[in-house]
C-alpha positions as CSV (number, residue, x, y, z in Angstrom):
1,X,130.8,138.1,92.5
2,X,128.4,137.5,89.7
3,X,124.8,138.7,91.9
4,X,124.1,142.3,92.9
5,X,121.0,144.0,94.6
6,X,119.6,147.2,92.9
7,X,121.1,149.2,95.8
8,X,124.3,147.8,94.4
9,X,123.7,148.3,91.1
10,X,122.8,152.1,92.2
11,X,126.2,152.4,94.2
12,X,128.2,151.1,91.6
13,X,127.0,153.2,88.8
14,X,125.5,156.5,90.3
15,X,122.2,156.3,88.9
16,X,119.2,155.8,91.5
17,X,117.8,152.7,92.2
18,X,113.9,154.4,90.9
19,X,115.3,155.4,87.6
20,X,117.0,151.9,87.0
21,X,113.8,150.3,87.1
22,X,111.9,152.8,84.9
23,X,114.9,152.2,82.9
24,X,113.7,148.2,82.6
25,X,109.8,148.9,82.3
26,X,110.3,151.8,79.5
27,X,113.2,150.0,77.7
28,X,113.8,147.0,78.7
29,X,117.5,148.0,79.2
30,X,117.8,145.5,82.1
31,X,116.3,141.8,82.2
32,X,117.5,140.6,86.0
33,X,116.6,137.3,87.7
34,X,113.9,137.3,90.3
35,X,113.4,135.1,93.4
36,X,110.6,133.2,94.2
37,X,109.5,136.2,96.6
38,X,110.2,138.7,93.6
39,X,113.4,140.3,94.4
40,X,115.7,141.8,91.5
41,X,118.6,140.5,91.3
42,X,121.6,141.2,88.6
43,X,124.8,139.3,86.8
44,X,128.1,140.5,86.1
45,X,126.7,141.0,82.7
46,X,123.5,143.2,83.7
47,X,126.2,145.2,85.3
48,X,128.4,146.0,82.1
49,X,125.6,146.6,80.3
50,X,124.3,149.2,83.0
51,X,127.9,150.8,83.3
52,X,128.0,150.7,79.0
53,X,124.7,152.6,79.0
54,X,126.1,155.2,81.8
55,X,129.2,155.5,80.0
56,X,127.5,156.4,76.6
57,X,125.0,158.8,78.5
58,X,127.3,160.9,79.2
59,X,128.9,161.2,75.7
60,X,125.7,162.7,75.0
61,X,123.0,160.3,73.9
62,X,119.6,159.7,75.2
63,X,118.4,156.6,77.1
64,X,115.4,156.0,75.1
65,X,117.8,155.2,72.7
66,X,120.4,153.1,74.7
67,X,118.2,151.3,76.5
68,X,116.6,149.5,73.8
69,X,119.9,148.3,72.0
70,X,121.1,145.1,72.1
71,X,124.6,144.5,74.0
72,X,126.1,144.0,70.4
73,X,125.1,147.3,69.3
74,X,126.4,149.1,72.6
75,X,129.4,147.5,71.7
76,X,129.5,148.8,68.7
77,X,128.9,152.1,69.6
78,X,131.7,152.2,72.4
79,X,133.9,150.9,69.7
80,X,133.3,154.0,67.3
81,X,134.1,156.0,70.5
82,X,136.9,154.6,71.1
83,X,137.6,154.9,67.3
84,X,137.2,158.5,67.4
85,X,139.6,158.9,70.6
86,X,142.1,157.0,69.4
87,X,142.2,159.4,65.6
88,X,142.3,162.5,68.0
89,X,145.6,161.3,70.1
90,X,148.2,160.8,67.2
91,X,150.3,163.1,68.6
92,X,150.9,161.3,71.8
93,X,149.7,158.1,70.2
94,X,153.4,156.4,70.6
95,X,153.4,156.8,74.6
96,X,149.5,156.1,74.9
97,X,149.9,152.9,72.6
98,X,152.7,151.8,74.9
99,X,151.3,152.5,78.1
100,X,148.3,150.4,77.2
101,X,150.5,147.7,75.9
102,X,152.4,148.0,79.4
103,X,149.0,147.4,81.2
104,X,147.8,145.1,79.4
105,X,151.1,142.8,80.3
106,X,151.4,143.8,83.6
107,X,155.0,145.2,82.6
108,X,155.4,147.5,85.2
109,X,159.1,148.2,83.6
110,X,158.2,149.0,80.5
111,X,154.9,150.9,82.1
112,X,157.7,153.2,84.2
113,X,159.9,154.2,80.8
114,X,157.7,155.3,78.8
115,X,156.1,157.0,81.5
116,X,159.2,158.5,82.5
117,X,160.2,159.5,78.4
118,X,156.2,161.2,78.4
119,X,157.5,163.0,81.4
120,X,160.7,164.0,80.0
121,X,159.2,165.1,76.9
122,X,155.9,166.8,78.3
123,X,156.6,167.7,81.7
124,X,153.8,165.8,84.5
125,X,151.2,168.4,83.4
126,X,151.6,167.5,79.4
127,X,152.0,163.9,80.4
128,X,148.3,164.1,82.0
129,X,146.5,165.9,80.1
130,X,147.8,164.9,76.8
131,X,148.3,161.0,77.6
132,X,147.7,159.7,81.0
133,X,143.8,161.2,80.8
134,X,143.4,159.9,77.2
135,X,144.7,156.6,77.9
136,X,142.4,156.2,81.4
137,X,139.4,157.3,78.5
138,X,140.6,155.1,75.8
139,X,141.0,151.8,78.5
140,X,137.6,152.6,79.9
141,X,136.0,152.3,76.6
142,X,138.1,149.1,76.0
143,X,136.6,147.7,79.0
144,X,133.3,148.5,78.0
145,X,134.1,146.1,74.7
146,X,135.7,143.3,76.4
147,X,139.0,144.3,75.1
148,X,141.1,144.7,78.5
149,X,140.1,143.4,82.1
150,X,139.1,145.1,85.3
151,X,142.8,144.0,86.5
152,X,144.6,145.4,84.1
153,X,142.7,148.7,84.4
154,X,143.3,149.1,88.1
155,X,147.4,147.6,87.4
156,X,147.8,151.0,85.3
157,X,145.3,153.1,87.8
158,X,147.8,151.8,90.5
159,X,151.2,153.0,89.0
160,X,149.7,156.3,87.7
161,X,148.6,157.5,91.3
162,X,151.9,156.2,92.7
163,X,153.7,158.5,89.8
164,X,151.5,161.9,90.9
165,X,151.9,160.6,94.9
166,X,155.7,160.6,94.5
167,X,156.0,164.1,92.5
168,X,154.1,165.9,95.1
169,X,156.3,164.7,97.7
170,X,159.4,166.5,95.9
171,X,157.8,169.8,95.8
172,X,158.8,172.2,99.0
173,X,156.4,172.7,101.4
174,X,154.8,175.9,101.7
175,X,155.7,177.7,104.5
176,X,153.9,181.3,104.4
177,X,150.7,180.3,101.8
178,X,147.8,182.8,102.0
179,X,145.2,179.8,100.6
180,X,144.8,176.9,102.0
181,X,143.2,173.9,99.9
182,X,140.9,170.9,100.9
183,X,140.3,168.2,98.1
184,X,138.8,165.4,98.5
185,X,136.0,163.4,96.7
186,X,132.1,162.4,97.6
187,X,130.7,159.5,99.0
188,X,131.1,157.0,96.1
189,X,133.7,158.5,94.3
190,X,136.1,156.3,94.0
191,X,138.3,158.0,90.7
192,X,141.1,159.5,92.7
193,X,143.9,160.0,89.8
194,X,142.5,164.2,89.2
195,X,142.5,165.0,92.3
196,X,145.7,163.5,92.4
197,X,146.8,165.9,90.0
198,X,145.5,169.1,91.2
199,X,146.9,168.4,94.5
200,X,150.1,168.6,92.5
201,X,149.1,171.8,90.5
202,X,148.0,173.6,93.8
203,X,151.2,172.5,95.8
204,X,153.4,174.2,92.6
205,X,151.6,177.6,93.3
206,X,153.3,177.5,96.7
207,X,149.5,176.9,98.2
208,X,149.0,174.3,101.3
209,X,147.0,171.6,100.4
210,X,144.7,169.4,102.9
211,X,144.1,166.1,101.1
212,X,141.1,163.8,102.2
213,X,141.0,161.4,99.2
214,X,137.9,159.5,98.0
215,X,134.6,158.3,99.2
216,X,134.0,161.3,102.3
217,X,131.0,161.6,104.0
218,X,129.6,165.0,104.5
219,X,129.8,164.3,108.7
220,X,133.8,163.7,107.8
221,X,134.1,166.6,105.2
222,X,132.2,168.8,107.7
223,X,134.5,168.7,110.8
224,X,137.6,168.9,108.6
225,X,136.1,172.2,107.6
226,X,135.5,173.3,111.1
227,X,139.0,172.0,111.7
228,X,141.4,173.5,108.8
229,X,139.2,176.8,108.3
230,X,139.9,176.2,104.3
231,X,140.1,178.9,101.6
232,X,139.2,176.8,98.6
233,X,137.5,173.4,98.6
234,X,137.8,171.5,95.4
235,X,136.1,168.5,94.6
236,X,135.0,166.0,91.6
237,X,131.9,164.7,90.3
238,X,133.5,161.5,88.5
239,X,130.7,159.0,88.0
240,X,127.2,159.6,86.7
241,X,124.9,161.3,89.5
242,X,121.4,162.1,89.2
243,X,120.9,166.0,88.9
244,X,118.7,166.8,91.8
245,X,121.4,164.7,93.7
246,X,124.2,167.0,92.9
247,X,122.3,170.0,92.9
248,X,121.1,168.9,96.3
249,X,124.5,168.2,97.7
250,X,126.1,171.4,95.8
251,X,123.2,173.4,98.3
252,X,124.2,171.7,101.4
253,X,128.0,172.9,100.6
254,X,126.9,176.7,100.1
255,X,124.9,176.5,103.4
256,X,127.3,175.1,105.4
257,X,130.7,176.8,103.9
258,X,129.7,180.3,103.5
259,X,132.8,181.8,103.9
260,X,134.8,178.9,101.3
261,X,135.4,179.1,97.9
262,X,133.7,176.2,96.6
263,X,135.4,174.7,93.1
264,X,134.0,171.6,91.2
265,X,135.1,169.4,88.5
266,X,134.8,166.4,86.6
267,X,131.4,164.9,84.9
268,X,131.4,167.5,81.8
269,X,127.6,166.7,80.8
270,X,126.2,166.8,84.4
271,X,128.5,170.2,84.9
272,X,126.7,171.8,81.8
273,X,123.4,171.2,83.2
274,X,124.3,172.6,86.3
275,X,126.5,175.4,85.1
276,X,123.8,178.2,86.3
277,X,124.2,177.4,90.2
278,X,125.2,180.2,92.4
279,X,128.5,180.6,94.4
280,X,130.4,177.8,92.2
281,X,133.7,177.9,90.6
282,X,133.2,175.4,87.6
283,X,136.5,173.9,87.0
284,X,136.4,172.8,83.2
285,X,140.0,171.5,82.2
286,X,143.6,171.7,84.3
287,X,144.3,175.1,82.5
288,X,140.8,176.6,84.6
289,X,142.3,175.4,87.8
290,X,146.1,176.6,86.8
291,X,144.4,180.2,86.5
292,X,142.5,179.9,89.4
293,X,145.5,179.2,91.8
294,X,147.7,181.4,90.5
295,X,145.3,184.7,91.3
């Protein structure tokens, strides 16, 4: 597919369709194509770019200055990220290295060893916070430089939740659990791996866990609610969301679930900005959520 509407361009990256074209008539961060009867459209191309500037957003700069580089120089500032991530990892930098190699060859072998040595070494928790997360970060920022392919990205997304998916099922079921989870991600959420992996950290406590997956609408996340009579609901903002969105959807969550324990992780800029909402658990790394289900 190489043409996408604005409201595609909004699903695809989380930012509103409004602020995409102020984005274009401040910055000129977007050039698309229009049609005879003046109707935006966008290339593959316009979409990296988009996804490049979302991805550098939330790293902490400032779309007045994003949107007016050229694709070279957002290039060359996801490569100094990716720099930066890989000098931080030399600990683990022998089973990230390989992993990515693995990917990159679709050497789903050799992917499973040194997955399986990580695991050995680490233990799953070590494994994902000290490699599996860096390596998703590090492969995302290759991405953004042309240096690895969507394929190859969802190849190692692939093994990694069938990994997590087979470890919770050898955990015993808990038969007498006082909390009762649901997790499960909003509509167009789509990164399912740490939920994944707090579904495994909860089931370790002993605690039952109700697991929805991604992309939920509220309708769908509201009778399951009604249904399961949860304790806990956990969920993760992944992708780049405007903050009245989030704030509004956070308040339609403490209206309707008044007697739930609401927990929310994932985008660390947008959860900074939000960080003085009422009634909200703020989940900030694994360790956060390993102390919260062990009370």
């Amino acid at each position: 597919m190489n043409s996408f509407t604005i409201s595609q361009l909004q699903q695809l990256s989380g930012i509103k369709a409004h602020t995409i074209r102020i984005w274009e008539q401040r910055y000129n961060a977007l050039t698309p194509d229009r049609s005879e009867g003046n109707t935006r459209s966008y290339n593959n191309e316009q979409l990296k770019r988009l996804l490049n500037i979302v991805s550098l957003l939330e790293e902490g700069y400032k779309i007045s200055q994003l949107g007016i580089m050229t694709d070279q120089e957002l290039h060359g500032l996801l490569a100094q990220k990716l720099q930066e991530y890989t000098s931080q990892e030399n600990n683990n930098e022998y089973f990230i290295s390989q992993l990515i190699a693995a990917s990159m060859s679709y050497d789903e072998p050799h992917f499973n060893a040194i997955y399986n040595q990580s695991v050995k070494e680490l233990g799953l928790p070590g494994t994902y916070n000290d490699v599996l997360y860096p390596m998703l970060k590090r492969m995302g920022l290759m991405w953004g430089i042309d240096s690895i392919s969507p394929a190859q990205e969802h190849f190692s997304s692939h093994l990694i939740k069938q990994k997590i998916f087979s470890a919770i099922e050898t955990l015993p079921k808990p038969t007498d659990s006082k909390r009762n989870w649901l997790l499960f991600l909003p509509e167009n959420e789509f990164h399912e791996i740490p939920l994944l992996f707090s579904n495994y950290l909860i089931q370790t406590e002993g605690h039952k866990v109700i697991y929805l997956g991604s992309n939920v609408p509220l309708e769908t996340l509201y009778k399951a609610v009604d249904e399961v009579k949860p304790t806990d609901l956990l969920f993760f903002f992944v992708h780049h969301i405007n903050e009245e969105d989030a704030i509004n959807y956070i308040q339609m969550l403490c209206d309707a679930f008044k007697t739930t324990k609401i927990h929310i992780a994932g985008n660390a800029h947008l959860m900074a900005q939000l960080s003085g909402q009422k009634h909200i658990n703020w989940i900030q790394t694994p360790h956060d959520l390993a102390l919260e289900i062990k009370q």
